[in-house]
DRENSE-345233 format. One record per residue (C-alpha): residue in three letters; x, y, z. Coordinates in steps of 0.1 Angstrom, whole numbers, plus 2048, in hexadecimal, padded with zeros to 3 digits. Each point is the difference from the previous one (the first is absolute). Example, Ala and Ser with C-alpha at 12.3 -4.5 7.8 and 13.67 -1.06 7.14 Angstrom:
BEGIN
ALA87B7D384ESER80E8227F9
END
This chain:
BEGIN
UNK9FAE251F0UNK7F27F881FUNK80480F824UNK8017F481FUNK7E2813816UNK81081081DUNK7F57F3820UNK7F880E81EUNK7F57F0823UNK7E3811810UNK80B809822UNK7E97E9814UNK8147E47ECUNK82180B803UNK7FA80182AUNK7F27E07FCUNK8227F07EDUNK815812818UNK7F37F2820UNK8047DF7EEUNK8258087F8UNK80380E823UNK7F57E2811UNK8177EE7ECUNK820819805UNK7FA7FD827UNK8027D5800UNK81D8027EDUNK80F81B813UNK8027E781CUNK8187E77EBUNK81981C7F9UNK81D7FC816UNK81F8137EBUNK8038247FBUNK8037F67D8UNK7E07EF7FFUNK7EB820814UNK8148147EBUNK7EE7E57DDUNK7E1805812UNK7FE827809UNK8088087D7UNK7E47E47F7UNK7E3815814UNK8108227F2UNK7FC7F27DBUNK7DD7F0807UNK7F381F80DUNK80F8157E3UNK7F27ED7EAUNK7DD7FB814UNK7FE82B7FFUNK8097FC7DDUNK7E47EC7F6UNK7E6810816UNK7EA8207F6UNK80B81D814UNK7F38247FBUNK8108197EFUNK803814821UNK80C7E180EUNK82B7FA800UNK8097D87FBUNK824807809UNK7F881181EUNK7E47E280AUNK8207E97F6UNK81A81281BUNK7E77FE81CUNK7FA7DD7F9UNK8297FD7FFUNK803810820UNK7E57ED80FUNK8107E47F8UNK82280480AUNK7F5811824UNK7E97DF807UNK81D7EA7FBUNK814813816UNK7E47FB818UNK7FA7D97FAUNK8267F8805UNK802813820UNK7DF7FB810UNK8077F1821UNK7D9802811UNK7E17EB7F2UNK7E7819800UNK81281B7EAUNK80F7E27E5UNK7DE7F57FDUNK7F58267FAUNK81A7FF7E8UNK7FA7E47EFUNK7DA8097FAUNK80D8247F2UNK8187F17EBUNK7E77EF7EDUNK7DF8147FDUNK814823800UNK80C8027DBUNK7E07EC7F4UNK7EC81980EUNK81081C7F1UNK7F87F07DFUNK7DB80080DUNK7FE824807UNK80B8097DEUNK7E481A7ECUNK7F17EC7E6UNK7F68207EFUNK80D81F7F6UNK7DD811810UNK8097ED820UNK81F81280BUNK7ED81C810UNK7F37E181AUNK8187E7800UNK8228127FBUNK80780B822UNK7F77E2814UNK81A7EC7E2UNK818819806UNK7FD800828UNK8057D77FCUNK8218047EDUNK810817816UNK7F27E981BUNK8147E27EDUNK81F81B7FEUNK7FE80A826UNK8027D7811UNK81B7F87E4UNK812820812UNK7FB7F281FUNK80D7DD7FAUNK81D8107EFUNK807815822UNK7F97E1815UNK81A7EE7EBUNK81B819804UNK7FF7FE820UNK7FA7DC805UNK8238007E9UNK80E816817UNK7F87EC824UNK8077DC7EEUNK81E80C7F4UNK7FD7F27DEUNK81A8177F3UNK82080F803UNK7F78217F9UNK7FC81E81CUNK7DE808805UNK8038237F0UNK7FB7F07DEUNK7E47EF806UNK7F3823812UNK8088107DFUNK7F07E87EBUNK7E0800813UNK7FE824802UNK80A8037D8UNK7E37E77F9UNK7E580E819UNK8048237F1UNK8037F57DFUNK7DA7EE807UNK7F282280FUNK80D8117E2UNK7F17E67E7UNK7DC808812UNK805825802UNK7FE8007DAUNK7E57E7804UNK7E8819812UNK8078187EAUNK81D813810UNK81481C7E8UNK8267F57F7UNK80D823808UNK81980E81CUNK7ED80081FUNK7F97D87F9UNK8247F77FCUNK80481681EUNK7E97E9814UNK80F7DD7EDUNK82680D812UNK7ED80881CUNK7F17DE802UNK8207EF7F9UNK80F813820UNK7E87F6816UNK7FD7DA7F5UNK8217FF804UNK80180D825UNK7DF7EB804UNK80E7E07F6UNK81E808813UNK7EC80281DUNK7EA7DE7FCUNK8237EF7FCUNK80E80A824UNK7D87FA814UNK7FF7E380FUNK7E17F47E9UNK7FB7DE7EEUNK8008027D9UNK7DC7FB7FBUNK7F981C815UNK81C8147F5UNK7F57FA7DEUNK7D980A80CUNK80B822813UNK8118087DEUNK7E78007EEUNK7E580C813UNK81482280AUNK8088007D7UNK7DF8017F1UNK7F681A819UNK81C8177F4UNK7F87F77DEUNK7DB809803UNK80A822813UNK81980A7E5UNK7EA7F57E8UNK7E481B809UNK81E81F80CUNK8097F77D7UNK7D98097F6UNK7F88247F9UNK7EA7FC820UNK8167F6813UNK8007EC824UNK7E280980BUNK8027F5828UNK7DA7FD806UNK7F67E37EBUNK8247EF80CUNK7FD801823UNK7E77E580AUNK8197EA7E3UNK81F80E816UNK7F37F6822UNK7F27E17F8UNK8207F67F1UNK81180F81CUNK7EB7EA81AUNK8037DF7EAUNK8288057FEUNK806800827UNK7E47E4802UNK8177EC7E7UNK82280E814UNK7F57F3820UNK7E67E27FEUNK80F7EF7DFUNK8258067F8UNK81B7EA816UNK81B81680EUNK81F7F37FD
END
């Protein structure tokens, strides 16, 4: 009896297929009027992509179903940006990103077993890149819910659900950087949900668009992450090496507060 030989999709090629299949899910996003159709059209990218990290070679170091969520995430966050966006400039960023993003995390992908000692941090730094702007459009689209008034709900559940899902995300890539499932994380993980949810509370009641909202979120999140990330090391935070990262953020946030973001 005969078997089938397994296949598997060099990296290179499976980029390749999915900036094809990208181009083609962003022209026929632009025919989908009805939430039941988006709906049809999200689950059709989710099962492509599945079964496109199915196919392809990934290292044994490598996780598919983690490369699979960030894609998911990506994916739903850039939606949420693409129904929303209002200016030119930053829907045509989007739909650039929305494109070549996943595609290239298929590129990055180690060929080799041997290679992960090269290329396994720069792939890994890409997918919590794709993890951190579906975030961000997820933020952006509570609160573009929220000021649209697309819902009857108070604003306290979609304050809930945003800080649920951001700390859940900071969790997920905790683990990913190698961080210990013991007390003193979970301690952090309630910590975080605390504060997300005075943080969110906060963006709601500024007088900020959602874009911006949605950017300011973000931004002030992944510098918490990275600081709790390194206070969870046995090293710990060591202030030195951060502060030239702190000020320059520090700097580039008012620059944002004051030259970019409309007031409302």
């Amino acid at each position: 009896m005969f078997k089938l030989p397994k296949l598997s999709f060099h990296p290179k090629l499976a980029a390749a297929v999915d900036l094809i299949f990208g181009l083609a899910c962003f022209w026929s996003l632009g025919i989908v009027w009805v939430w039941w159709a988006l709906l049809i059209w999200f689950v059709v990218r989710l099962l492509f992509w599945a079964l496109l990290v199915k196919l392809v070679y990934f290292p044994v170091r490598v996780e598919r179903l983690h490369h699979w969520l960030a894609l998911a995430l990506f994916n739903f966050g850039m939606i949420l940006f693409l129904i929303f966006m209002e200016w030119r400039p930053a829907f045509l960023l989007a739909e650039v990103l929305f494109v070549i993003c996943p595609a290239i995390s298929f590129w990055m992908l180690p060929t080799k077993d041997l290679d992960l000692s090269f290329w396994y941090k720069p792939y890994r730094r890409w997918i919590f890149l794709l993890a951190t702007m579906g975030l961000a459009g997820v933020s952006s689209g509570l609160i573009a819910i929220y000021e649209f008034q697309l819902n009857s709900f108070s604003k306290w559940w979609l304050i809930i659900f945003g800080s649920i899902f951001s700390t859940a995300v900071a969790y997920w890539w905790w683990l990913e950087y190698g961080m210990e499932k013991n007390r003193r994380l979970w301690t952090w993980v309630v910590a975080w949900l605390l504060l997300m949810i005075e943080f969110f509370w906060m963006i709601f009641i500024l007088p900020l668009g959602y874009l911006s909202s949605g950017i300011l979120i973000i931004w002030l999140w992944y510098i918490g992450w990275l600081l709790v990330r390194y206070h969870l090391t046995s090293e710990g935070i060591v202030w030195k090496k951060h502060f030239l990262f702190l000020g320059i953020n520090f700097f580039a946030l008012l620059f944002f507060l004051i030259f970019f973001v409309r007031w409302q």
